[in-house]
C-alpha positions in Angstrom: 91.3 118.1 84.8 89.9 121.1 83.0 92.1 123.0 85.9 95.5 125.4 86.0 98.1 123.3 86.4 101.3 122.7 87.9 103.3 119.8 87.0 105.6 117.7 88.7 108.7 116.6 87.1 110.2 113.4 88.8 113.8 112.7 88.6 113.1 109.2 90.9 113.3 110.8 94.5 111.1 110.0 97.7 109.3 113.4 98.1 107.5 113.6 94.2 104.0 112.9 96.3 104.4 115.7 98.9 105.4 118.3 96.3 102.4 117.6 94.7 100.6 117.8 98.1 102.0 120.8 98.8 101.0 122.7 95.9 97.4 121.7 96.0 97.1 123.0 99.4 98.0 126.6 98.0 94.6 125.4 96.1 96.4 124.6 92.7 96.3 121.2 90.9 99.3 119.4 90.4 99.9 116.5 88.6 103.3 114.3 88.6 105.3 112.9 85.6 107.9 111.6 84.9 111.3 112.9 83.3 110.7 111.0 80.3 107.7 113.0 79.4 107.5 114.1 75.7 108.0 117.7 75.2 105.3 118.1 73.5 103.5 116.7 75.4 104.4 118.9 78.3 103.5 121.6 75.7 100.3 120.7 75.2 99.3 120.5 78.3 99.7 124.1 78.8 100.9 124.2 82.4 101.4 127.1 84.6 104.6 126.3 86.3 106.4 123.3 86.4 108.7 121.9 89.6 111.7 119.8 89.3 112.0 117.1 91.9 114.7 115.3 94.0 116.8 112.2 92.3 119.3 110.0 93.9 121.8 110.1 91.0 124.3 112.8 90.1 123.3 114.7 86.9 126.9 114.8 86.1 127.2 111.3 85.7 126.7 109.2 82.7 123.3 108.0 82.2 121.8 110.2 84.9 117.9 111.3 84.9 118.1 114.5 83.0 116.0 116.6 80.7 116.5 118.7 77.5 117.9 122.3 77.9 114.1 123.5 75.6 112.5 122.8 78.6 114.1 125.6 80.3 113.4 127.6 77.0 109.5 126.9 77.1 108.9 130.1 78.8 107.4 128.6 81.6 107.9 129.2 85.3 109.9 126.3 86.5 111.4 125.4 89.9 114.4 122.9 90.1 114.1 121.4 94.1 117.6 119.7 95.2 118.5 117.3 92.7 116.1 119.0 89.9 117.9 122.0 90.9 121.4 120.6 90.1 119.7 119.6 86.9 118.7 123.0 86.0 122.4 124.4 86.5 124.3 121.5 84.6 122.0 121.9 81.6 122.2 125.5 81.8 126.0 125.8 82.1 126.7 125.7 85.2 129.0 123.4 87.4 127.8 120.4 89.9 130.4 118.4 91.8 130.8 116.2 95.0 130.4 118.7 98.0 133.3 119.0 100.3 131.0 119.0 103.1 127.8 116.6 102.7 124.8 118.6 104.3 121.8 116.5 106.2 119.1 117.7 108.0 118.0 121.2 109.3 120.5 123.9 108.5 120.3 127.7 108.8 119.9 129.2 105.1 120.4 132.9 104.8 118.1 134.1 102.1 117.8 137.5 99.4 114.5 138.7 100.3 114.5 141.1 96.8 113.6 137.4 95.6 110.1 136.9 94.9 110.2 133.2 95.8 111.7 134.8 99.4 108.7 138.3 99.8 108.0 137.7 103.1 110.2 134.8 104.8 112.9 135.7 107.2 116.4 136.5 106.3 117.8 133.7 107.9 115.4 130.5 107.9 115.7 126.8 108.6 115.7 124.7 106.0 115.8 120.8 105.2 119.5 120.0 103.5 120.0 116.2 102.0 122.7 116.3 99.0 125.9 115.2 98.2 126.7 117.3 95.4 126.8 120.8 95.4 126.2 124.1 93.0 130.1 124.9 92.8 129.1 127.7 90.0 125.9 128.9 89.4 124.4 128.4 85.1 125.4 132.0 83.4 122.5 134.4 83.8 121.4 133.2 87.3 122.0 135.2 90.2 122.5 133.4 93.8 119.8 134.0 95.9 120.1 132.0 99.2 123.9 130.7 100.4 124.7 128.9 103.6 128.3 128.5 105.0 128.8 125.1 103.2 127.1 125.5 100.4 127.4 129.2 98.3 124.8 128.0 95.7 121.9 127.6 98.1 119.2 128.7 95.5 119.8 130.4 92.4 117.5 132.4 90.3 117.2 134.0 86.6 114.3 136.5 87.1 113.6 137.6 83.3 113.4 133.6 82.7 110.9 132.6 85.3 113.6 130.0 86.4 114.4 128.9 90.5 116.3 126.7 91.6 116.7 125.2 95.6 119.1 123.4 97.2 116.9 122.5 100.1 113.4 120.9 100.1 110.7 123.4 100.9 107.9 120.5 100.4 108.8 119.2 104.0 107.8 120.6 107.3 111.5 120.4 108.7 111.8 123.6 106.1 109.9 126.3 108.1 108.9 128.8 105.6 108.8 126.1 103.3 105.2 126.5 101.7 105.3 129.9 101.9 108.4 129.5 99.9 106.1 127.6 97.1 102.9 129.8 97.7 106.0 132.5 96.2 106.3 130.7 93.2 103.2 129.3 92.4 101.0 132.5 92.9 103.7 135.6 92.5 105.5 133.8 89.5 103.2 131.7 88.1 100.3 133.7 88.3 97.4 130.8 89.6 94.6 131.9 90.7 93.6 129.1 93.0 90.9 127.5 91.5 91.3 124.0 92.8 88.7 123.7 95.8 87.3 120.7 96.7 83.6 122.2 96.5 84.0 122.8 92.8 85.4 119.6 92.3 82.4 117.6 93.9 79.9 119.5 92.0 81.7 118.9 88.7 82.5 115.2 89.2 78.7 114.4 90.6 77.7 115.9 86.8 80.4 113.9 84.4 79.1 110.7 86.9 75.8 111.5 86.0 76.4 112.0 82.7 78.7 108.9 81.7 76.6 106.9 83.7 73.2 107.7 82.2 70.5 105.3 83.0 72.8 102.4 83.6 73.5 100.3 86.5 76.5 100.7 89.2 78.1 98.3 91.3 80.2 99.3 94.2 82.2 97.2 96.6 82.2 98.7 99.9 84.8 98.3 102.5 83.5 100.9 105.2 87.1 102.6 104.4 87.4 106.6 104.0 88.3 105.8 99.9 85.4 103.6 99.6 82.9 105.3 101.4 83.3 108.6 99.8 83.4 107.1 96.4 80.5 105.6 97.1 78.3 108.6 98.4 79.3 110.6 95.4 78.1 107.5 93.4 74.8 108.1 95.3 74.8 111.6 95.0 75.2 111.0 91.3 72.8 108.6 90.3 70.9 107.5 93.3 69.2 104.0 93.7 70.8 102.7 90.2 73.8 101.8 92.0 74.4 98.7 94.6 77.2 99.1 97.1 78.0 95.2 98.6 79.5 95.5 102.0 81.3 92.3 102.5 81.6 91.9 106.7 84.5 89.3 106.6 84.8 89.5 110.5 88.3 90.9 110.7 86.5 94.7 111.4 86.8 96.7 114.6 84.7 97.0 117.3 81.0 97.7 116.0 82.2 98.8 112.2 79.9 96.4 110.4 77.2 98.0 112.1 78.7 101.2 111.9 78.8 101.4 108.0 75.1 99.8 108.1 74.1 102.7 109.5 75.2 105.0 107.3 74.9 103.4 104.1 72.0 100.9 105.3 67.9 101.3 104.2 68.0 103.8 107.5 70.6 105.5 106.3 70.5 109.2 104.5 71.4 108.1 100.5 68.9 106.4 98.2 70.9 103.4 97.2 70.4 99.5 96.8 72.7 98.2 100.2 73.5 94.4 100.5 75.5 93.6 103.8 77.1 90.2 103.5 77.8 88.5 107.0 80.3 86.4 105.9 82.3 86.0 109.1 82.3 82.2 110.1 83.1 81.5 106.2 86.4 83.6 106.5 87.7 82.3 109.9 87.4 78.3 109.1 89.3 79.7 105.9 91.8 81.2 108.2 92.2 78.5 110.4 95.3 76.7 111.6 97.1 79.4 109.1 100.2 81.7 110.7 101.7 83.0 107.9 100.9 86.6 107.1 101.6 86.4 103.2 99.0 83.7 103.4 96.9 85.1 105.2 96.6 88.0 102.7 96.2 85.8 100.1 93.3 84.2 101.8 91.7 87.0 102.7 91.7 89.1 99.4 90.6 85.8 97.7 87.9 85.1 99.9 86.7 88.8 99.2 86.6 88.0 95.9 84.4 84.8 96.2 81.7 86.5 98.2 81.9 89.4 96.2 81.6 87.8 92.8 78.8 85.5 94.0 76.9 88.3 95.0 77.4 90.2 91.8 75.8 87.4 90.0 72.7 87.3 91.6 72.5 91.1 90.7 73.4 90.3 87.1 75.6 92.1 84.2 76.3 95.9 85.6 77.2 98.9 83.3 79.8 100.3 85.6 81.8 99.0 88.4 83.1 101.8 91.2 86.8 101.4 92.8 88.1 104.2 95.5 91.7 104.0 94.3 93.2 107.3 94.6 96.2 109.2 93.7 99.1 107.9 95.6 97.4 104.1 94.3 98.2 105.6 90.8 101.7 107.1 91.5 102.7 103.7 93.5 101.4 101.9 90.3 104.2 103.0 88.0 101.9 105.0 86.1 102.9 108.4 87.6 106.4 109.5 88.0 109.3 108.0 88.1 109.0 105.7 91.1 109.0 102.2 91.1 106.7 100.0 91.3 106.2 100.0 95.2 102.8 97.7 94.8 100.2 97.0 91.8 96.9 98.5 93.1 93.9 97.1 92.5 91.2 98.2 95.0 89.0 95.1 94.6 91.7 92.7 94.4 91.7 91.5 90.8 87.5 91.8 90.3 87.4 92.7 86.7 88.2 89.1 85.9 85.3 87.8 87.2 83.1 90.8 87.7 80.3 91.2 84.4 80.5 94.9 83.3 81.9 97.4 81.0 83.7 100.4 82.9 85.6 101.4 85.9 84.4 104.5 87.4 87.6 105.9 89.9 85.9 109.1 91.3 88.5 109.7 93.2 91.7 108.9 91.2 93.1 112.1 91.1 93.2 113.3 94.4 95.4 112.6 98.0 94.0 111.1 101.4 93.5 114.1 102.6 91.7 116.1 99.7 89.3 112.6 99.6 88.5 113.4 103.4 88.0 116.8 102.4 85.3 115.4 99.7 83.6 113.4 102.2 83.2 116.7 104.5 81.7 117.9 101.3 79.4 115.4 100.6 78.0 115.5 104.2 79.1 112.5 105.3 79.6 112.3 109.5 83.1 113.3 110.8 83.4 109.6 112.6 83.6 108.1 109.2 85.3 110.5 107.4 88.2 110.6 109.8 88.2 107.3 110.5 91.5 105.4 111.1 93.6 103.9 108.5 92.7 100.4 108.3 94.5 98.0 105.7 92.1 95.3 103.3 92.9 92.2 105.2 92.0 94.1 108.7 92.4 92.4 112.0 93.8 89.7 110.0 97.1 90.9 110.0 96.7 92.9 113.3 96.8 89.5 114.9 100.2 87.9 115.0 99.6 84.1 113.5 96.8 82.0 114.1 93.0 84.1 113.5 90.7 82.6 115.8 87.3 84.7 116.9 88.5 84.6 120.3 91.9 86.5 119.4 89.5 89.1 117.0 87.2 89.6 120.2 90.8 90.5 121.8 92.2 92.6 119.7 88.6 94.4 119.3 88.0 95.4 122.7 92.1 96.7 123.3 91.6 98.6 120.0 88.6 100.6 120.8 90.0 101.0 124.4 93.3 102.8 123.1 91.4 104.6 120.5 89.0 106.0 122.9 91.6 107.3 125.5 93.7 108.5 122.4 90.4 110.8 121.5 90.0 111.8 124.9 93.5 113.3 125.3 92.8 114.7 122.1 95.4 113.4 120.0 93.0 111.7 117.4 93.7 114.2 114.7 97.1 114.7 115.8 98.8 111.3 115.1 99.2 109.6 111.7 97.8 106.2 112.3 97.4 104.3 115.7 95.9 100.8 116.7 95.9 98.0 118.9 97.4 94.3 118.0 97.6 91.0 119.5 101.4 89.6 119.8 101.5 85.8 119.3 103.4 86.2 123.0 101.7 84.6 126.3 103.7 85.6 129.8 102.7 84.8 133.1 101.2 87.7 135.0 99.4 87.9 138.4 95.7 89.4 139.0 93.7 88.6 142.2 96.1 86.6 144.0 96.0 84.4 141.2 98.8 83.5 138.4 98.1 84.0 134.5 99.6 82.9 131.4 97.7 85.3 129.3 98.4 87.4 125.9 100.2 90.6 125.5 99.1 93.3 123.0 101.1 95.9 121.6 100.2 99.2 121.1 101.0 101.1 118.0 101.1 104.9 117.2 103.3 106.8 114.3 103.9 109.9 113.1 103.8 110.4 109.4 103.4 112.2 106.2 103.2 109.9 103.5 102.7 106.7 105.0 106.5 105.3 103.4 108.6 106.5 106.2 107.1 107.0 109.9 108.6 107.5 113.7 107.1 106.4 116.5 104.9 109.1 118.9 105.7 109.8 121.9 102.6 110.0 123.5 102.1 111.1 127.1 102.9 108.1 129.7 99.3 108.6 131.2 98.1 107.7 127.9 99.8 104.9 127.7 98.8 104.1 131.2 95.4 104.4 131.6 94.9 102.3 128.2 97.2 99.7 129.3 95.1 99.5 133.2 92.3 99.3 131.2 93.1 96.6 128.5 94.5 94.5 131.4 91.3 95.1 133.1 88.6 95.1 130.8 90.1 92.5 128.2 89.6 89.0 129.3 93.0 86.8 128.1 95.1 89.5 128.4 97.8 90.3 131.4 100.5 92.9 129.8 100.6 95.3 127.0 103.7 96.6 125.0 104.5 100.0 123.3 105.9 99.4 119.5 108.5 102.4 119.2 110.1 100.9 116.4 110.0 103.9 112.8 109.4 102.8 110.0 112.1 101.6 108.6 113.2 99.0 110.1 109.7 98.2 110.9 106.4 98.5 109.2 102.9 100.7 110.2 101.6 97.1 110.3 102.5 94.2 112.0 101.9 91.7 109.3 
């Protein structure tokens, strides 16, 4: 990205995603890599700042993720955060041992305002603690900065160096002044301008679509998703009726979504494209029938995908290009930014190059999070309903649905989802909550309704709150909520006679159910 440019340096820890995050909403790109970058390759890429992430070893240790002390003689702003910040001190000189008081969770920090990383937060300010080790001695030439009772090397700085270093993770929301702590660094000691704007990004990638694309043909498969959708707008946007978006309806959708994405991306729709809507339902559930395990399930589904897919790609013929919505976090959870391990191999199509005739993957959106790709879709013009649409995972009701898919159980699971999601709207909690959803337990209970006994289905109801999608809590929504949607699915769904509330986090549980 021809951008200003923070980077992110990843010592293994959970939060390398939301730094990044964090940075671009002070309108600054960020990119993340891991500690094992080249030098000189750092170098070359010329970045305004760099930030030190979390780790779960100690740096004292042999064979701990470190880095060279010329990275700290580059002179470029950098920012050590917890375990980067331990880091920064033992390469610099200065000591890190086991703390004699472990500190988790929020603790008050008191801070040296005469800091510029600390120009306008409060003297003393809650912020998120999760170490082991301790700053016994600050490196020579840095000055403490922030100290709480436990720990006297709460942040550290050497001024004339450009060089921070915190204790404490200002990336989450537990810290309070947290981005205001990194709107310090990257704007008073960094010196960005703020030139990453989602605006300017959908003008410039509509042109370099344009022009690697040409005159040649684009083939896009459709899912109805936020990733997808926008991707395949900016496609249109781009190069108009030479690309093909297949929408393959595999039955598993919500309530009115195949007709929903017809709408918008259908011959009555606003973008001159070539739109092929597959009804493929009946195919998928004899598929699916008689099968109860969710790994298989999967399997079948993504497979299935693929055979419709590819069978509609050969009437079309060879294609020059082939569009996937994978995005940033896809990438990062890939192994091929970071440090993190690999936590799954994305491939938004589910394998297609191997049978798919074409030259080039197009990833429009491969650099960006969930929430700047929503912001694209605003951009683009696309309607609100779509753009924040809910979450919905590949295999869809598939693995909403404990064992057995049947259409009767979809039907179910349909009606009770856009039931909960209506009443969640009109409390107006839709934008408030991470991801929620109905799904059918595999559970049948007797009930009564009109004098009569039942021995119907129970579906559970499922809301989190969450940042990153890898570690949720359950929200507590209001109980008339919870029971007007549950009076109504009881009502209104037929084969069903009791819903649950899921208030397991994630972990032990999963956002899914399958």
């Amino acid at each position: 990205m021809n951008q200003e440019k923070i980077l992110v340096i990843d010592f293994g820890g959970q939060y390398n995603q939301l730094v990044a995050r964090r940075v671009r909403e002070c309108n600054v790109y960020c990119e993340i890599y891991s500690y094992k970058t080249d030098l000189e390759q750092i170098k070359a890429m010329k970045p305004k700042g760099i930030i030190l992430t979390g780790g779960p070893d100690s740096c004292y240790e042999e064979g701990a993720a470190s880095c060279s002390r010329e990275l700290f003689e580059l002179g470029i702003p950098i920012l050590g955060l917890c375990y980067g910040a331990q880091v920064m001190m033992h390469v610099l000189g200065g000591h890190v041992c086991k703390a004699p008081v472990r500190e988790y969770g929020k603790i008050e920090v008191a801070v040296d305002r005469s800091s510029k990383l600390f120009a306008d937060v409060s003297e003393k300010t809650i912020c998120w603690m999760s170490h082991n080790d301790y700053i016994e001695k600050e490196a020579p030439g840095f000055t403490i900065i922030a100290h709480t009772p436990n720990c006297p090397v709460a942040a550290a700085e050497s001024a004339e160096r450009q060089l921070y270093a915190f204790q404490f993770h200002p990336e989450v929301l537990h810290t309070q002044e947290g981005k205001k702590m990194l709107h310090n660094f990257v704007y008073g000691v960094c010196g960005c301008m703020g030139t990453w704007k989602m605006d300017a990004f959908v003008e410039m990638s509509i042109q370099a679509i344009r022009e690697k694309v040409g005159d040649g043909k684009v083939l896009c498969a459709l899912s109805g998703g936020v990733d997808s959708s926008v991707a395949a707008v900016m496609l249109a946007k781009a190069v108009g009726d030479q690309l093909t978006c297949v929408f393959v309806d595999h039955g598993l959708l919500r309530k009115n979504e195949g007709n929903e994405v017809e709408e918008v991306f259908g011959p009555n729709g606003p973008y001159k494209l070539h739109f092929i809507r597959v009804n493929a339902q009946q195919r998928f559930y004899d598929r699916l029938k008689g099968v109860e395990d969710p790994e298989r399930k999967r399997k079948i589904i993504g497979e299935e995908f693929i055979r419709v897919f590819e069978e509609e790609a050969k009437k079309i013929g060879a294609v020059d290009f082939l569009v996937q919505g994978t995005i940033y976090p896809d990438v990062v959870e890939s192994g091929l930014g970071g440090e993190s391990a690999v936590i799954k191999s994305h491939h938004n199509v589910g394998g297609l190059p191997d049978y798919v005739d074409f030259k080039e993957i197009i990833e429009p959106l491969r650099d960006l999070f969930k929430d700047e790709v929503r912001k694209v879709g605003l951009e683009l013009g696309i309607p609100e309903k779509l753009v924040y649409r809910q979450p919905f995972p590949g295999p869809g009701l598939g693995i909403r649905i404990i064992g057995e898919v049947t259409p009767e159980k979809v039907t179910m699971v349909q009606e009770a989802d856009a039931i909960y999601r209506e009443e969640i709207a009109k409390a107006g909690l839709d934008r408030e909550i991470g991801q929620y959803f109905a799904a059918l337990t595999n559970m049948r209970s007797v009930g009564v309704m009109g004098d009569g006994r039942t021995y119907d289905y129970a579906i559970a109801l499922r809301a989190v709150n969450t940042i990153d999608f890898m570690t949720a809590e359950a929200a507590e929504l209001p109980w008339e909520v919870l029971s007007k949607t549950a009076n109504r699915i009881v009502n209104e769904v037929k084969n069903v006679n009791r819903v649950l509330y899921d208030c397991t986090g994630k972990p032990p549980g999963t956002i899914e159910f399958e």
